[in-house]
C-alpha positions as CSV (number, residue, x, y, z in Angstrom):
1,X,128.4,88.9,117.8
2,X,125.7,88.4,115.2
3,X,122.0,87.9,116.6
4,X,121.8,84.8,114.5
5,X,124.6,83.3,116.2
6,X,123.6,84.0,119.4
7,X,119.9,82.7,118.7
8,X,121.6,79.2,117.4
9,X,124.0,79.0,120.2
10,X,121.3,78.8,123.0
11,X,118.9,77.0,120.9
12,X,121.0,74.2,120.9
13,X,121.8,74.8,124.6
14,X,118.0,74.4,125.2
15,X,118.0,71.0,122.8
16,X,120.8,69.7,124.7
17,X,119.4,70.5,128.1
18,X,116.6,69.1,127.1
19,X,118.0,65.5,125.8
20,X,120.1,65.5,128.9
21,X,116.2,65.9,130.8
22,X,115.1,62.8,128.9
23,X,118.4,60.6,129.2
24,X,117.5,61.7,133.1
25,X,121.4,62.6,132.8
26,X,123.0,65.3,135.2
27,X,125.5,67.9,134.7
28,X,127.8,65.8,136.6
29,X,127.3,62.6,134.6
30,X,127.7,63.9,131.4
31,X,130.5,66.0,131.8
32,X,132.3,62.6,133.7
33,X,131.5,61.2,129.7
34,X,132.7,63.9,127.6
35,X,135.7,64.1,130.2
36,X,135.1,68.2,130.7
37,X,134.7,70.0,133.5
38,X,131.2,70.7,135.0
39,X,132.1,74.1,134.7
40,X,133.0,74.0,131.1
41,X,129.4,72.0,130.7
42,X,127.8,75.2,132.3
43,X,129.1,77.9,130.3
44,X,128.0,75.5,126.7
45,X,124.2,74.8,128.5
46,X,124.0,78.5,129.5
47,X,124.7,79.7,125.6
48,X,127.7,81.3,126.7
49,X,129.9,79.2,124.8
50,X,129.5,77.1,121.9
51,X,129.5,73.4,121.9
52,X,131.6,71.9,119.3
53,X,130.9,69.1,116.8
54,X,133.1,66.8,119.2
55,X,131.2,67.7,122.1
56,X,127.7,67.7,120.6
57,X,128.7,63.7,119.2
58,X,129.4,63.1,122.6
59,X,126.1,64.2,124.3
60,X,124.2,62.5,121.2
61,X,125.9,59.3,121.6
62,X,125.2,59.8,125.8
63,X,121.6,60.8,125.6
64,X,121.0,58.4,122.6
65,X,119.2,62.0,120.7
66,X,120.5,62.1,117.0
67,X,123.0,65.4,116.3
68,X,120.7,66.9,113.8
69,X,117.8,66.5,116.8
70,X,120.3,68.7,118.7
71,X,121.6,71.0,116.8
72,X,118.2,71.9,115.2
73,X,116.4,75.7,115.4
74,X,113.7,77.2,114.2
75,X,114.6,78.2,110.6
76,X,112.2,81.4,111.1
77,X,114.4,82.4,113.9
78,X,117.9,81.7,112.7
79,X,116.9,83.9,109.1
């Protein structure tokens, strides 16, 4: 796996936990939303696995946070 990748994939992990802070929404509630498992929720939060652009429309639309607000790194990073 590319270092870039990785770096993006729990950058957005940390946006998402982060909107899901604000929204004052829990693991529980949003995966009840998105009609996923909590355990599938944990493994995407973590960075293990990627969200996908379905999922991410989902928590943007839950947390009212805008996609590109979630899926947004540090270009000096992701280079």
């Amino acid at each position: 796996m590319d270092i870039r990748e990785e770096v993006t994939r729990e950058t957005i992990a940390r946006n998402v936990r982060r909107a899901m802070f604000e929204a004052e929404l829990t693991q529980a509630a949003l995966a009840e939303q998105m009609t996923i498992t909590r355990e599938t929720l944990r493994h995407r939060l973590s960075g293990k696995k990627p969200f996908t652009t379905d999922e991410l429309t989902q928590i943007a639309t839950a947390t009212g946070v805008s996609l590109s607000e979630l899926v947004r790194v540090n270009e000096a990073v992701a280079a």
